[in-house]
PQR file of N, CA, C, O and H, with PARSE charges and radii, in Angstrom:
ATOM      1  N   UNK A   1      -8.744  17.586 -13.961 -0.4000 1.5000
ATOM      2  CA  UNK A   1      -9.120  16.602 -12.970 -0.0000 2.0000
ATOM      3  C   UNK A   1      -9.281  17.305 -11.623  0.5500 1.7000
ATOM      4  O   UNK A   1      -8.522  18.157 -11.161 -0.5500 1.4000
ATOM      5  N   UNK A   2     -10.314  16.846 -11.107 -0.4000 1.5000
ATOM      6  CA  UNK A   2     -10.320  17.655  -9.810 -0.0000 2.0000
ATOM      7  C   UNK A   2      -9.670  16.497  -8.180  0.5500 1.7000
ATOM      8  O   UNK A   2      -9.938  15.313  -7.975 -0.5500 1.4000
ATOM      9  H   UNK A   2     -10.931  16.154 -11.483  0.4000 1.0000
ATOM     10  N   UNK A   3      -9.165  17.046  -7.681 -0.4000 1.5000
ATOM     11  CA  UNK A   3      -8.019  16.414  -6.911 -0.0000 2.0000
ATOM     12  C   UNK A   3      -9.633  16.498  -5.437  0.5500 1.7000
ATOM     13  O   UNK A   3     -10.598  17.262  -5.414 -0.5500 1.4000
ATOM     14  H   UNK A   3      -8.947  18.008  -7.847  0.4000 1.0000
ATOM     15  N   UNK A   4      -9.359  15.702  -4.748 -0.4000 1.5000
ATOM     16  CA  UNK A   4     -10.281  15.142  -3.454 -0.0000 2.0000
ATOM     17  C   UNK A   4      -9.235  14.769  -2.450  0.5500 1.7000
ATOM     18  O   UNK A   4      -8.170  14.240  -2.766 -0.5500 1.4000
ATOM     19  H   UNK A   4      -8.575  15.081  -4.767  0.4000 1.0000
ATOM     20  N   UNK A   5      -9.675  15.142  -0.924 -0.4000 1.5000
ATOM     21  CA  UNK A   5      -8.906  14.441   0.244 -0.0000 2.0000
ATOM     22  C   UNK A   5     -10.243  13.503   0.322  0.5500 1.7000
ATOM     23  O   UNK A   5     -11.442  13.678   0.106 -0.5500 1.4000
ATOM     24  H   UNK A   5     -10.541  15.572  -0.668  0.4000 1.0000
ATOM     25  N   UNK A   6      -9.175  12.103   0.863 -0.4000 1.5000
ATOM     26  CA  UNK A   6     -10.264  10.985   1.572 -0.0000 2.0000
ATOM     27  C   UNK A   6      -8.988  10.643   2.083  0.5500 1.7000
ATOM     28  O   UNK A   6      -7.885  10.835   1.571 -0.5500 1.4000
ATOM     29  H   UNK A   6      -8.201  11.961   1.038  0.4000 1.0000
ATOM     30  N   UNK A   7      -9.351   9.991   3.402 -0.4000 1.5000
ATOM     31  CA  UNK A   7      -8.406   9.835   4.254 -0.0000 2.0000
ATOM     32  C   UNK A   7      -7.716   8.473   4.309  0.5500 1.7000
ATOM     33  O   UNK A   7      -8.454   7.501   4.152 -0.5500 1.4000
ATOM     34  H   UNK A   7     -10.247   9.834   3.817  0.4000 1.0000
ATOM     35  N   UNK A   8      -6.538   8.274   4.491 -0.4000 1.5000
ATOM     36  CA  UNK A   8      -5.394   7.145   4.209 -0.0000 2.0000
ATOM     37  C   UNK A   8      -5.828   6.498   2.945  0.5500 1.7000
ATOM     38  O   UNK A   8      -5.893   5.293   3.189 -0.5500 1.4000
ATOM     39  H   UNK A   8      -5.938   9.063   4.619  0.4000 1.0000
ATOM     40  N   UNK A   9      -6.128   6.705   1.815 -0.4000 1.5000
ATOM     41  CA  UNK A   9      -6.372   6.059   0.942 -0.0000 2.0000
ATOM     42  C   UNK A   9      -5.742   6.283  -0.628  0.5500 1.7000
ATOM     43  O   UNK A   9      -5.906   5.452  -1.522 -0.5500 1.4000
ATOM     44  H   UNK A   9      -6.075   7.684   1.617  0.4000 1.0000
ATOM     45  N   UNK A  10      -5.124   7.330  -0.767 -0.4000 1.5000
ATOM     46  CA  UNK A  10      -3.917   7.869  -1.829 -0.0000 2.0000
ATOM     47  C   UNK A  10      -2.465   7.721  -1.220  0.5500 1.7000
ATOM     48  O   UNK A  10      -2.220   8.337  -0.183 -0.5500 1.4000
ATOM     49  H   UNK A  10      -4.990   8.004  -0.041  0.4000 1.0000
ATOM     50  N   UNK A  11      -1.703   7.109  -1.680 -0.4000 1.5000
ATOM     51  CA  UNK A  11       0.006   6.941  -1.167 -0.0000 2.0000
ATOM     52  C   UNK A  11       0.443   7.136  -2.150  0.5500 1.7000
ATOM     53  O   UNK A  11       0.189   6.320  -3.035 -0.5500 1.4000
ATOM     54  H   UNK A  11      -1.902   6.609  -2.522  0.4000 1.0000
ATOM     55  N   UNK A  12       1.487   8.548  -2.533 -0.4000 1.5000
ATOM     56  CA  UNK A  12       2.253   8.733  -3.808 -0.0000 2.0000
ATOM     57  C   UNK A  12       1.302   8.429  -5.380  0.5500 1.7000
ATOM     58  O   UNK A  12       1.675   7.928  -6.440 -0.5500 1.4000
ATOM     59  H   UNK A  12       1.693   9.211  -1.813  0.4000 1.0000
ATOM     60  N   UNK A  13      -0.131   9.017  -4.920 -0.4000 1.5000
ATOM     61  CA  UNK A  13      -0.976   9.083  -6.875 -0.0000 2.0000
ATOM     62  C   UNK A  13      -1.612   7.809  -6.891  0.5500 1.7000
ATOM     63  O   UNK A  13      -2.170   7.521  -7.949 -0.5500 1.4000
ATOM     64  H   UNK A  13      -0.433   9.425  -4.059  0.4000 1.0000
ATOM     65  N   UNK A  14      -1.665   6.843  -5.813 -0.4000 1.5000
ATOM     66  CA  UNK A  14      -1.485   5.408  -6.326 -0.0000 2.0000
ATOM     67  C   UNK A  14      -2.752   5.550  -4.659  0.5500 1.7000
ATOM     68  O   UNK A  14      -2.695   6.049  -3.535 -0.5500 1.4000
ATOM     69  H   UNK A  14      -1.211   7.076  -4.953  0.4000 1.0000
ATOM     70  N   UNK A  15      -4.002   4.555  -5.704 -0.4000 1.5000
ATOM     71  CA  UNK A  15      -4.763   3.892  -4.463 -0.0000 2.0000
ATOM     72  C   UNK A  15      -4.415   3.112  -3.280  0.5500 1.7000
ATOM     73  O   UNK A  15      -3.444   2.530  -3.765 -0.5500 1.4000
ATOM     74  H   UNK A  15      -4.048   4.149  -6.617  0.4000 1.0000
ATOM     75  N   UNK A  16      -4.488   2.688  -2.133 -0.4000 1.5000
ATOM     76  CA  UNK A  16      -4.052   1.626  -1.496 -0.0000 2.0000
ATOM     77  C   UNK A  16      -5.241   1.022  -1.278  0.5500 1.7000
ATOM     78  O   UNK A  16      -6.284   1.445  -0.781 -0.5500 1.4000
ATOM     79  H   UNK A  16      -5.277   3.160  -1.740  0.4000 1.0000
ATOM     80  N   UNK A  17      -4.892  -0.174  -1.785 -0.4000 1.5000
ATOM     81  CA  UNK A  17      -5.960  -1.349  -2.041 -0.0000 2.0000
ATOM     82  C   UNK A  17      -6.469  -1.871  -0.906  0.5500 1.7000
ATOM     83  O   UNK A  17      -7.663  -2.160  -0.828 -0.5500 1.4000
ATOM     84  H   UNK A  17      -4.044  -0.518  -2.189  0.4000 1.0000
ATOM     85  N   UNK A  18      -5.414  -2.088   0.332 -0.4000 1.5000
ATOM     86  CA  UNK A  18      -5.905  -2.204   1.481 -0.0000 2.0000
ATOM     87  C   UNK A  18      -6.799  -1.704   2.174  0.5500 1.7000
ATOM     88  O   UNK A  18      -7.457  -2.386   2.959 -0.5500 1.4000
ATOM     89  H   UNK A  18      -4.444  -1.853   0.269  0.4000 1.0000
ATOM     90  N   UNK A  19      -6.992  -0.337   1.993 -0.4000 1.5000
ATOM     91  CA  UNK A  19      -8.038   0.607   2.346 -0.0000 2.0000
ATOM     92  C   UNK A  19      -9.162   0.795   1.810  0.5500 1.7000
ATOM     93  O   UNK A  19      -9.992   1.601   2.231 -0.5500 1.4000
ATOM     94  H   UNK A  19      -6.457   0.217   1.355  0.4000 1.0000
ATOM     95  N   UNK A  20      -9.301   0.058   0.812 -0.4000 1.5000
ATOM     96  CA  UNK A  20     -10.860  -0.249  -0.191 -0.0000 2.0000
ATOM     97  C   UNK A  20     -11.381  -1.863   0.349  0.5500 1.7000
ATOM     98  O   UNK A  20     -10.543  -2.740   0.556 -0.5500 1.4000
ATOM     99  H   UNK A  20      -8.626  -0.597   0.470  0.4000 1.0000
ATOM    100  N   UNK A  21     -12.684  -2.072   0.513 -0.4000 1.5000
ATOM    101  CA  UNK A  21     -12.595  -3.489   0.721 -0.0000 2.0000
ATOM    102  C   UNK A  21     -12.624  -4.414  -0.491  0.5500 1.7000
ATOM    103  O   UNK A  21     -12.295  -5.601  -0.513 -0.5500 1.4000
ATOM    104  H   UNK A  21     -13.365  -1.360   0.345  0.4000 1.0000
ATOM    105  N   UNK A  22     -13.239  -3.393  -1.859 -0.4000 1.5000
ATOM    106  CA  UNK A  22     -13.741  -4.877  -2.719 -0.0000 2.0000
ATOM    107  C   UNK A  22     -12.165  -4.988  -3.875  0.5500 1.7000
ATOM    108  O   UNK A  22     -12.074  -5.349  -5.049 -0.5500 1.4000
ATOM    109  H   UNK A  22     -13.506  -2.430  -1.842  0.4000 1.0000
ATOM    110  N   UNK A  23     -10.981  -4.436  -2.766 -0.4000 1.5000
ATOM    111  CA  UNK A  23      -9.746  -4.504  -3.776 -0.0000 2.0000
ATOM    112  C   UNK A  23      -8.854  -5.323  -2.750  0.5500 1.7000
ATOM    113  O   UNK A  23      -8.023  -6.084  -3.246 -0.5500 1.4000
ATOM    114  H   UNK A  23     -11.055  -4.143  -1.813  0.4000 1.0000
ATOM    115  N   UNK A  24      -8.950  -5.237  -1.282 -0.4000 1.5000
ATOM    116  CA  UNK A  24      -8.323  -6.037  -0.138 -0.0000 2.0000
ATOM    117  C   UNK A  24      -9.000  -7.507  -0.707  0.5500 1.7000
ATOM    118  O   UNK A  24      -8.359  -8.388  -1.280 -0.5500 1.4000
ATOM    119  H   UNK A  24      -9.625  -4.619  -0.879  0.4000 1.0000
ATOM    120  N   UNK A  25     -10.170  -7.532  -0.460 -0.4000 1.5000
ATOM    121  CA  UNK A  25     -10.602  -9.018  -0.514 -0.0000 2.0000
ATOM    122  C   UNK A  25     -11.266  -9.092  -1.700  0.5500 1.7000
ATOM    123  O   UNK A  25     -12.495  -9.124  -1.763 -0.5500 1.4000
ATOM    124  H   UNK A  25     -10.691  -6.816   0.005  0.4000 1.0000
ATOM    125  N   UNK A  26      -9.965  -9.146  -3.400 -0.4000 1.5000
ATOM    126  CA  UNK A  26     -10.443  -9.662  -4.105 -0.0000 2.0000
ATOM    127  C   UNK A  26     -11.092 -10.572  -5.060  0.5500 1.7000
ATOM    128  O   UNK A  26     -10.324 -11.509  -5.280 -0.5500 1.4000
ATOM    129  H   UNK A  26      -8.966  -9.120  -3.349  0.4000 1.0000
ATOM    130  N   UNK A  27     -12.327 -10.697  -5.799 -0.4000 1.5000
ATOM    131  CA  UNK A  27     -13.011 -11.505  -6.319 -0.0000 2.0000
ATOM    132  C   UNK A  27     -12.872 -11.828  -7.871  0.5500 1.7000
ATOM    133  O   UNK A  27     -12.591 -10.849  -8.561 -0.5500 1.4000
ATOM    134  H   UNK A  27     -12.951  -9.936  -5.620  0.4000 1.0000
ATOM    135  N   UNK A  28     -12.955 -12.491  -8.232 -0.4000 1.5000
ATOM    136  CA  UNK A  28     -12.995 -12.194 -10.042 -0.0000 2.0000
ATOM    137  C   UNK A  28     -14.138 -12.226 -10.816  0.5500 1.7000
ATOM    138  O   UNK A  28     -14.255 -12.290 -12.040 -0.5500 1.4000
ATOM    139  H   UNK A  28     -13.184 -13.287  -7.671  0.4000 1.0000
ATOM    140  N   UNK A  29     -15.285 -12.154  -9.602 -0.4000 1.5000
ATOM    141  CA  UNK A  29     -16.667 -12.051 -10.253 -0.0000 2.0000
ATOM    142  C   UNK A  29     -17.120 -10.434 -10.013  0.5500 1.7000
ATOM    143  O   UNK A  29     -18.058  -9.893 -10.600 -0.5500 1.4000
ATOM    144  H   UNK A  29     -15.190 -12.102  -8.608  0.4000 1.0000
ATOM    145  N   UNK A  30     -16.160  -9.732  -8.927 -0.4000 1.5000
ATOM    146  CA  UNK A  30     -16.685  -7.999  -9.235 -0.0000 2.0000
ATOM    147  C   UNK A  30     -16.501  -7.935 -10.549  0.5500 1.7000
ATOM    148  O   UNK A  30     -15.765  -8.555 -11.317 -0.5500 1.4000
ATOM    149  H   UNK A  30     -15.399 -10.171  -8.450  0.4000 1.0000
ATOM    150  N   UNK A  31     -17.292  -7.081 -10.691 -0.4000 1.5000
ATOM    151  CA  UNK A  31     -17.524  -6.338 -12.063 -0.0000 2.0000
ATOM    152  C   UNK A  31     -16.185  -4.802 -11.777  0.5500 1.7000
ATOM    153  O   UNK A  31     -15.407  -4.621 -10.840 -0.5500 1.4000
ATOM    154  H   UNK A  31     -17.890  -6.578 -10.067  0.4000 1.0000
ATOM    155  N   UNK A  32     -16.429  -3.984 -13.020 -0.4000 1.5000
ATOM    156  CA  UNK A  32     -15.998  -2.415 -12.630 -0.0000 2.0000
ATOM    157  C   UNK A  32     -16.890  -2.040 -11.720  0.5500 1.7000
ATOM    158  O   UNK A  32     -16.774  -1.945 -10.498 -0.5500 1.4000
ATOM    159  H   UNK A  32     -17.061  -4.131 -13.781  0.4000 1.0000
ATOM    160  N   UNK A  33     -17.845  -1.824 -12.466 -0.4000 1.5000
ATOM    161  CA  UNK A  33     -18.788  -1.170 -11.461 -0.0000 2.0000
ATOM    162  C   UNK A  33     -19.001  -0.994  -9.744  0.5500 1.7000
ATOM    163  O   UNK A  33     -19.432  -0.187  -8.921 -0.5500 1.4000
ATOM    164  H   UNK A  33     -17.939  -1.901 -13.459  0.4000 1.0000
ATOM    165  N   UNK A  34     -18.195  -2.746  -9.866 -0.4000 1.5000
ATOM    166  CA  UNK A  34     -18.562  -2.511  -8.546 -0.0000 2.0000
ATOM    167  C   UNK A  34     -17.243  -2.195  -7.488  0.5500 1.7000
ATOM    168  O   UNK A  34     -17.379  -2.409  -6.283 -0.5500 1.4000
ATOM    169  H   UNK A  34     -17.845  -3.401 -10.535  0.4000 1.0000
ATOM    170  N   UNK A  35     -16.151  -1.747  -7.966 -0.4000 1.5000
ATOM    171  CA  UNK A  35     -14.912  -1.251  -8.242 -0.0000 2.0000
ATOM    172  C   UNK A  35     -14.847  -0.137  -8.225  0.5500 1.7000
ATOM    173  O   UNK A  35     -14.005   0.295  -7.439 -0.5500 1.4000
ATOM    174  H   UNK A  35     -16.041  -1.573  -8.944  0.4000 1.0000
ATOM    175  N   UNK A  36     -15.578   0.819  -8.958 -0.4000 1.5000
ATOM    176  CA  UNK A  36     -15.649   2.024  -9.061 -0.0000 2.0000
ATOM    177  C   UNK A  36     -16.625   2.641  -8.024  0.5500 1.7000
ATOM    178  O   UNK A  36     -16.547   3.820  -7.680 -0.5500 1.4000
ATOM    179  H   UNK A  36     -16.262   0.467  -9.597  0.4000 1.0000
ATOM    180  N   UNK A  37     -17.427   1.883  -7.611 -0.4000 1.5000
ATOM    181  CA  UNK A  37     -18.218   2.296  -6.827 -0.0000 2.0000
ATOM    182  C   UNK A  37     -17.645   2.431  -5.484  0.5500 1.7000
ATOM    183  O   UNK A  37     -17.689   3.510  -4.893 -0.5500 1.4000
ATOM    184  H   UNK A  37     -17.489   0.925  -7.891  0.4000 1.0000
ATOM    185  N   UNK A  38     -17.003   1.177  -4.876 -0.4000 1.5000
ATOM    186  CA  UNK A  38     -16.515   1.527  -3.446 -0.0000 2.0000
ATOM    187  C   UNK A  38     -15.945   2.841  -3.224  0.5500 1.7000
ATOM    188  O   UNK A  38     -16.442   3.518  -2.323 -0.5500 1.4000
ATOM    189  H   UNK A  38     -16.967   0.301  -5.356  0.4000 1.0000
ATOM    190  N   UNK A  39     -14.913   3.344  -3.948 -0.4000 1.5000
ATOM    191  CA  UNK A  39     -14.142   4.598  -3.624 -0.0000 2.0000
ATOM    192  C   UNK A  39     -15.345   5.794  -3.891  0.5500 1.7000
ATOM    193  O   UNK A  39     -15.478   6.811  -3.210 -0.5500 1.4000
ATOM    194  H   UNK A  39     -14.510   2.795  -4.680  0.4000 1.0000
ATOM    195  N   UNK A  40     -16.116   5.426  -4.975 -0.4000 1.5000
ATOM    196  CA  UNK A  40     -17.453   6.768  -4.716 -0.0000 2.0000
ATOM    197  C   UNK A  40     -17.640   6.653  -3.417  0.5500 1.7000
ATOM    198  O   UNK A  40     -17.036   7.397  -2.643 -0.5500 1.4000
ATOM    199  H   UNK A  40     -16.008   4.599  -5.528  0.4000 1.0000
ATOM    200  N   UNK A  41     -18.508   5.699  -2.978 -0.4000 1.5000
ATOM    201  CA  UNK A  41     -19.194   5.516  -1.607 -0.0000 2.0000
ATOM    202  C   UNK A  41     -17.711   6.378  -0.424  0.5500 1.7000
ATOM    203  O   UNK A  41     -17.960   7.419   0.184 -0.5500 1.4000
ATOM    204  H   UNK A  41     -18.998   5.094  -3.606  0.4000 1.0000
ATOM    205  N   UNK A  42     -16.656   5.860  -0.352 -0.4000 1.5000
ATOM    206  CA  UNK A  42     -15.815   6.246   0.797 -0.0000 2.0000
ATOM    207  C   UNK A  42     -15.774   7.489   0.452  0.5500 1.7000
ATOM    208  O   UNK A  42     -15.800   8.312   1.367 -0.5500 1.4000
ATOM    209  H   UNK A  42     -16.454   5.014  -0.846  0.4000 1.0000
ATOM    210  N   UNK A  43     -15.715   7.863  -0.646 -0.4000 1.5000
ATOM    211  CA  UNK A  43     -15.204   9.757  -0.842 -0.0000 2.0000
ATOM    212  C   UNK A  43     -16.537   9.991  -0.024  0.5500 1.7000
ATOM    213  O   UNK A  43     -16.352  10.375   1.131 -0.5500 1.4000
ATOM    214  H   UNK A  43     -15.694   7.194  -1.389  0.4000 1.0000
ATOM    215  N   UNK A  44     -18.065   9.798  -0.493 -0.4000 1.5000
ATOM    216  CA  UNK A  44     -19.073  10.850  -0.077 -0.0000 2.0000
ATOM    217  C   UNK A  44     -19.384  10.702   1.162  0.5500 1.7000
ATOM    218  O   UNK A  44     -20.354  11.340   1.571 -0.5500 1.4000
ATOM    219  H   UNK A  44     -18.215   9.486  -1.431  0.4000 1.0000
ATOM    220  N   UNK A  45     -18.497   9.643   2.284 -0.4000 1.5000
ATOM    221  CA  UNK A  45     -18.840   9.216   3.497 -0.0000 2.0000
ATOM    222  C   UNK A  45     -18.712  11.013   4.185  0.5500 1.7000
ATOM    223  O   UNK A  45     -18.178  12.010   3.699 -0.5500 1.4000
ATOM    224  H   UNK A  45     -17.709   9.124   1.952  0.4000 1.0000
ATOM    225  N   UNK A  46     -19.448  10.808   5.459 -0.4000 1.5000
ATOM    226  CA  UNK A  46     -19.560  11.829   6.132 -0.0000 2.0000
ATOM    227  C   UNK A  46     -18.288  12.283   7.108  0.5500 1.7000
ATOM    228  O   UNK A  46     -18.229  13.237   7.882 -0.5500 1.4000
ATOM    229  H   UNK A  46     -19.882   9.998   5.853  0.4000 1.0000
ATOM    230  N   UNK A  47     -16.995  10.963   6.710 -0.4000 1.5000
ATOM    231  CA  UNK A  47     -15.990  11.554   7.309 -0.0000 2.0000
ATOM    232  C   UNK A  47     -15.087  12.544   6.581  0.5500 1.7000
ATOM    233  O   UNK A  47     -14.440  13.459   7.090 -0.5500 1.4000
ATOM    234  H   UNK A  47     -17.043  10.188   6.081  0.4000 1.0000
ATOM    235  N   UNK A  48     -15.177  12.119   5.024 -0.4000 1.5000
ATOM    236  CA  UNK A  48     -14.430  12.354   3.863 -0.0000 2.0000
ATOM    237  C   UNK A  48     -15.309  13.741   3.600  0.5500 1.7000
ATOM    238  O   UNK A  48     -14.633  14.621   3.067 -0.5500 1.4000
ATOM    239  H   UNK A  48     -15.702  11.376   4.611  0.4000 1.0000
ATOM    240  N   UNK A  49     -16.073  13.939   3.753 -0.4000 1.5000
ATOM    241  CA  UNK A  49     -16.744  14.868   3.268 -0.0000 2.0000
ATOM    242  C   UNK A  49     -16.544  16.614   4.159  0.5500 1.7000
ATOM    243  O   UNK A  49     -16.773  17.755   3.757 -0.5500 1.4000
ATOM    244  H   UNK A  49     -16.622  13.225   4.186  0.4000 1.0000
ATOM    245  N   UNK A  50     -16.103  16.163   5.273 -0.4000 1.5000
ATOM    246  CA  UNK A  50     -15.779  17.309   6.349 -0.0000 2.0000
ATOM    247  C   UNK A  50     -14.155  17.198   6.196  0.5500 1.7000
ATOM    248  O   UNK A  50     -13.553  17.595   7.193 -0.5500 1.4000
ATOM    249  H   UNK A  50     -15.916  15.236   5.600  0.4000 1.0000
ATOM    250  N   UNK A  51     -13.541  16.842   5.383 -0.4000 1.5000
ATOM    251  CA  UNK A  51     -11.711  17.109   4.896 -0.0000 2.0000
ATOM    252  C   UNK A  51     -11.859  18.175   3.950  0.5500 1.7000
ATOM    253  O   UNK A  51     -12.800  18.367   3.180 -0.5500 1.4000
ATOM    254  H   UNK A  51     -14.030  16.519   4.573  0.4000 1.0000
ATOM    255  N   UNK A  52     -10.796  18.854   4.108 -0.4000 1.5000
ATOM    256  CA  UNK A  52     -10.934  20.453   3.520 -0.0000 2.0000
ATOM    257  C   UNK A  52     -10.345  19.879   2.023  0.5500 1.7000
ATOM    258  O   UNK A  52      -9.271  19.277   2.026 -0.5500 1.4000
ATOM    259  H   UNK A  52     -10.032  18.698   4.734  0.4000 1.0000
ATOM    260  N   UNK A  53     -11.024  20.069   0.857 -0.4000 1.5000
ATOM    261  CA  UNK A  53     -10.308  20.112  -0.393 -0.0000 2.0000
ATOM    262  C   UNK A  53      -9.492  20.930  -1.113  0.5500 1.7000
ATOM    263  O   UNK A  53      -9.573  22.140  -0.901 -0.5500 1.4000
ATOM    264  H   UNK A  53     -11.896  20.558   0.855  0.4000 1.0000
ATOM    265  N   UNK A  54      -9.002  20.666  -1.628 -0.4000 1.5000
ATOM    266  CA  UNK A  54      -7.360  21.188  -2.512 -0.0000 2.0000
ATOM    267  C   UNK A  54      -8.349  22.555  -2.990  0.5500 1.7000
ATOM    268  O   UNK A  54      -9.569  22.549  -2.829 -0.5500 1.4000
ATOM    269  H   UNK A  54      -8.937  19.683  -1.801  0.4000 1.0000
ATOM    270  N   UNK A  55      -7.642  23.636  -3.561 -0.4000 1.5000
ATOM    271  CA  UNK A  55      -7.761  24.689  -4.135 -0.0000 2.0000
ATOM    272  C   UNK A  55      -8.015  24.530  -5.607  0.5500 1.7000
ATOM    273  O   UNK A  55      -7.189  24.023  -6.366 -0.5500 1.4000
ATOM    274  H   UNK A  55      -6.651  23.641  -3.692  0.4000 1.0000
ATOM    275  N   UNK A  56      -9.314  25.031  -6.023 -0.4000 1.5000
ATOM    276  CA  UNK A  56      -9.267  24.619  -7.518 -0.0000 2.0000
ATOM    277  C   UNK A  56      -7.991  24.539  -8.332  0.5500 1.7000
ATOM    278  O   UNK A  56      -6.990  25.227  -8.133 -0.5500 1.4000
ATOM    279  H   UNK A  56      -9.985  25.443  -5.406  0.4000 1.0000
ATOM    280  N   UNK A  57      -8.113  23.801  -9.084 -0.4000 1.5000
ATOM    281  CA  UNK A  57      -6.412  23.899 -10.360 -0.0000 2.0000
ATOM    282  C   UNK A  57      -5.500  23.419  -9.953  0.5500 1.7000
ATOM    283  O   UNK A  57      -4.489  23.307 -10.647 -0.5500 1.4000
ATOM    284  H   UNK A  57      -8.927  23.242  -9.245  0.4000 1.0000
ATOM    285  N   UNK A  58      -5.600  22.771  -8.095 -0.4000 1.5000
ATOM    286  CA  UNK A  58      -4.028  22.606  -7.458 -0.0000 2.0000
ATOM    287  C   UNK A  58      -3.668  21.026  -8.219  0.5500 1.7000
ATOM    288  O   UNK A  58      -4.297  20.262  -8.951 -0.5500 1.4000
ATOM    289  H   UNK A  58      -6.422  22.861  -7.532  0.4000 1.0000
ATOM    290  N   UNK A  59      -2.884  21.032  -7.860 -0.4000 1.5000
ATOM    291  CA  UNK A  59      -1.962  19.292  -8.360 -0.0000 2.0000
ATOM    292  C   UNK A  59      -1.109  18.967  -7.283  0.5500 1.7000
ATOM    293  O   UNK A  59      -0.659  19.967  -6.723 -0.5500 1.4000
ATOM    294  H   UNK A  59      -2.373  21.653  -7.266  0.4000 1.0000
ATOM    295  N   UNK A  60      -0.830  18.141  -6.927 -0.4000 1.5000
ATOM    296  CA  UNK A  60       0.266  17.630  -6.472 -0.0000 2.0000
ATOM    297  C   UNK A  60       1.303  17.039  -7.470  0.5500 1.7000
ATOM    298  O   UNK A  60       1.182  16.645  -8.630 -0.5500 1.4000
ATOM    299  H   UNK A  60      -1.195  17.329  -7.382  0.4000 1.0000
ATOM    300  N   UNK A  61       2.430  17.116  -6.572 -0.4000 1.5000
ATOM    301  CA  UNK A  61       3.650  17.053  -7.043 -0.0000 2.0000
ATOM    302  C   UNK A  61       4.040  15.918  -6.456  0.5500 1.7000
ATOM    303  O   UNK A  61       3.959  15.787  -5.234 -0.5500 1.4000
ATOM    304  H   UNK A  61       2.529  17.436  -5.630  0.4000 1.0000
ATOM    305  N   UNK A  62       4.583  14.815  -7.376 -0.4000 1.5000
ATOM    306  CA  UNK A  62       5.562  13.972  -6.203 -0.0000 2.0000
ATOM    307  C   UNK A  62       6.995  13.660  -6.768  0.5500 1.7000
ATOM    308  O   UNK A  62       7.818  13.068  -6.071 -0.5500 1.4000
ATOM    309  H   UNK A  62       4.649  14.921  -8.368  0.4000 1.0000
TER
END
């Protein structure tokens, strides 16, 4: 698995839902898709994208 920084949005391995919108203000008509998609979109944002990433192979530990 390859490990990614995006900013305030991993706490202890675990997403924070607050920091996604279509998981803060949820619906029961999202699909996955459209679930899976928000956190694509925030990783490739142009803020997330200038955060230095982990060293191939690294893991965290908690």
């Amino acid at each position: 698995m390859t490990l990614q920084r995006w900013t305030g949005m991993i706490i202890g391995g675990m997403v924070d839902a607050q920091s996604i919108a279509v998981l803060a203000k949820w619906h029961n008509s999202y699909s996955i898709k459209v679930v899976l998609q928000e956190p694509r979109r925030l990783m490739m944002s142009k803020g997330s994208m200038k955060l230095p990433q982990p060293l191939e192979g690294q893991t965290y530990c908690s």
